[in-house]
N, C-alpha and C positions, 0 to 999 in steps of 0.2 A: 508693683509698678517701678519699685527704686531698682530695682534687680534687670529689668527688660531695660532702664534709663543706661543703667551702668553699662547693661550688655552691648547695646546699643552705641555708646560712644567710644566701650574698646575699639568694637568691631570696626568705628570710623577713623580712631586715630591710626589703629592699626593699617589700615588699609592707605592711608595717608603716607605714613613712614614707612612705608614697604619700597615705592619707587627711586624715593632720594637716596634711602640705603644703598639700594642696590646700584643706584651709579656709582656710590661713596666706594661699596666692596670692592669694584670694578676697577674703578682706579687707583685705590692704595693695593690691589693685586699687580698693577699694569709698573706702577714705581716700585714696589719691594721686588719684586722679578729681577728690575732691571733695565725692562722695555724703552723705559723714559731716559734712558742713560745710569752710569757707573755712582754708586754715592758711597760719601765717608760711610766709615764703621758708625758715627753718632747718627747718620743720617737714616742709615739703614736700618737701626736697632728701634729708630721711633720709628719710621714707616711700618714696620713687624710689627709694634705696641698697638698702631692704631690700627693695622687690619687683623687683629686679634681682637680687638676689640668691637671693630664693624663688624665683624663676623657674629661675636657673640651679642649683639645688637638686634641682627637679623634671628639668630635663635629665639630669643625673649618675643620678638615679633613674631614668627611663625609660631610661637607659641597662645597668644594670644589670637589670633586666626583659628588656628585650633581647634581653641576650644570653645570657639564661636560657633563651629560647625557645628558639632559634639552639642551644642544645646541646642540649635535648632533643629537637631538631624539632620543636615544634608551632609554630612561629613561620609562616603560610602566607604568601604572597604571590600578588596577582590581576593577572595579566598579560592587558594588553589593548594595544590600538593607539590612541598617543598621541602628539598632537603635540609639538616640542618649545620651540617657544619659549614656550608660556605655563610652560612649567616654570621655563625658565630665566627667564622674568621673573619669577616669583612667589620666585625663591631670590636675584636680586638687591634685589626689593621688599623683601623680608621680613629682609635683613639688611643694609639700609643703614642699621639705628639703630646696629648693634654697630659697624658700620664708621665712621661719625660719632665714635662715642664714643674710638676708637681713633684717630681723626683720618687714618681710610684711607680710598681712595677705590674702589667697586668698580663694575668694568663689564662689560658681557657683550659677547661677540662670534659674530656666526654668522649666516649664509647660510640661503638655500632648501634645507633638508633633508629626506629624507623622514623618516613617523612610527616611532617607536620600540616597540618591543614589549618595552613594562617594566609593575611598577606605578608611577604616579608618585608614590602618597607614600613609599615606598620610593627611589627615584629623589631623589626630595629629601631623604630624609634624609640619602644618601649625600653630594652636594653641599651638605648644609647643613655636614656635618662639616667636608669640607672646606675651606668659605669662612669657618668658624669658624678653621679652623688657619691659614689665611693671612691673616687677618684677624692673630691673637694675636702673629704673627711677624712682619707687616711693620713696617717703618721706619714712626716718621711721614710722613706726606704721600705714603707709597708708594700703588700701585695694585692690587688686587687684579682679576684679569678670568678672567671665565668665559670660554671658549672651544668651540664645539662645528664638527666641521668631519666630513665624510664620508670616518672612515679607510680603507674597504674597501665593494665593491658590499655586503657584510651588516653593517657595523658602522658606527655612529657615537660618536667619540672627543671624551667631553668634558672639556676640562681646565680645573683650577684654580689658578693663577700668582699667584705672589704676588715681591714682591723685598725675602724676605728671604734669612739667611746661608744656606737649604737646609739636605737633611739631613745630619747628620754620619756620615763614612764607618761611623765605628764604631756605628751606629745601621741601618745597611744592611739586615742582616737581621733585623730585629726588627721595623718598622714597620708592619705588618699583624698584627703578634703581639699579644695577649690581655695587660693589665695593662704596656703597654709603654710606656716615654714616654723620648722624648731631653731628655741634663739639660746644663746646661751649668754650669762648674762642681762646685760642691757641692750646688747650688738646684736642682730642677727647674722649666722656664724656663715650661713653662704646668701650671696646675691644670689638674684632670679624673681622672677613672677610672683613663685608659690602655684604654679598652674603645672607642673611638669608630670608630678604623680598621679593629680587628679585626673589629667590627661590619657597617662597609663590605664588607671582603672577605667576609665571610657573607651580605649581602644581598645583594651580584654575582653568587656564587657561584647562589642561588636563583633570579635571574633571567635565568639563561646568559650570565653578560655578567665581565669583566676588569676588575679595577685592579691600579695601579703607579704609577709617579712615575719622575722624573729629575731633576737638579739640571743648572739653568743660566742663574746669574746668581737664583737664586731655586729655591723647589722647585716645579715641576710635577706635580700629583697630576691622574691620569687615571681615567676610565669608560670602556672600548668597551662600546657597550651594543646588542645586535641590533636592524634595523631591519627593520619590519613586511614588508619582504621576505623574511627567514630565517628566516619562521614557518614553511612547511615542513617546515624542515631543523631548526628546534628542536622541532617536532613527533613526527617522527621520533625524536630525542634521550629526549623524553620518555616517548615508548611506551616507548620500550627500558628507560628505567631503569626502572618498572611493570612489565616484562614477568621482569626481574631482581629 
């Protein structure tokens, strides 16, 4: 009952703070542009602060959303057959400002593979989480790299490396868990929900496909994610659970 109370009130605050954001985003985009007229360098630097930070406002809310769906199921996912390097260029495109900004550098790695049978904006959210988390934890000047390599004739494994301290042991079994975040210290060492991973594994989970991670020299956060050859066999998969 406390767990449906709680789920319940995200889902309303969320949905609350979704509108005012969104005019808030709107218009600190419409001033740091420009649109509104020319502003000092002091003027423009906070305009920047705070739609950097409206923006990451609206993330923690969509995240929350979420994973509202995700527990009541109606969250769907439209799996089709997709290539994957415009994926992976579009996830390191689209977060080389945060990596800039963090003074990290990120790169992708990967071969002739075949096409994947995911959704891809799904697909990217999973990998945007991630490159967000190695992004937050690496050293300056470290490298963050996407990695996609042919783990099995049905699956492609793609990983997310970064070279920071990795996860801490006592963090082991929690990291895919719901409101969980490793702290170091007294502090916990990145803001967020704690909903981003668990989000992950619920979005793997809808699209037949695995994550995890390992530590070495850094954490490794993975996808095996089916390739449009083990449409088939997830075909199959999915009659059955329909037919259950």
């Amino acid at each position: 009952s406390l767990d449906r109370l709680k789920d319940h009130f995200m889902s309303s605050v969320s949905h609350e703070l979704r509108t005012p954001l969104t005019s808030l985003t709107g218009a600190l985009k419409l001033l740091s542009s420009g649109v509104t007229g020319p502003l000092n360098d002091k003027s423009q630097e906070m305009a920047n602060l705070a739609l950097r930070n409206s923006e990451r406002l609206q993330l923690l809310v969509s995240d929350l959303l979420d994973f509202n769906k995700l527990s009541d199921g109606s969250l769907k996912v439209r799996i089709q057959s997709e290539a994957i390097q415009p994926i992976l260029y579009g996830a390191v495109e689209d977060n080389n400002t945060m990596a800039a900004e963090h003074q990290v550098r990120l790169v992708s790695d990967s071969g002739e593979l075949p096409h994947l049978l995911c959704d891809k904006h799904r697909l990217r959210q999973i990998l945007d989480n991630y490159v967000s988390n190695a992004i937050k934890f690496s050293p300056r000047n470290g490298v963050v790299r996407i990695k996609a390599r042919l783990h099995s004739p049905e699956y492609v494994r793609i990983t997310v490396s970064d070279q920071g301290p990795g996860v801490p042991d006592s963090f082991a079994d929690s990291v895919f868990k719901r409101f969980a975040q490793a702290e170091t210290g007294t502090t916990r060492s990145v803001k967020g929900t704690g909903l981003g991973l668990a989000i992950c594994a619920e979005l793997a989970t809808l699209m037949h496909a695995e994550v995890g991670y390992y530590n070495d020299q850094g954490a490794h956060f993975w996808v095996d994610m089916p390739t449009s050859g083990s449409g088939e066999a997830l075909s199959t998969v999915a009659d059955e659970e329909t037919d259950s």
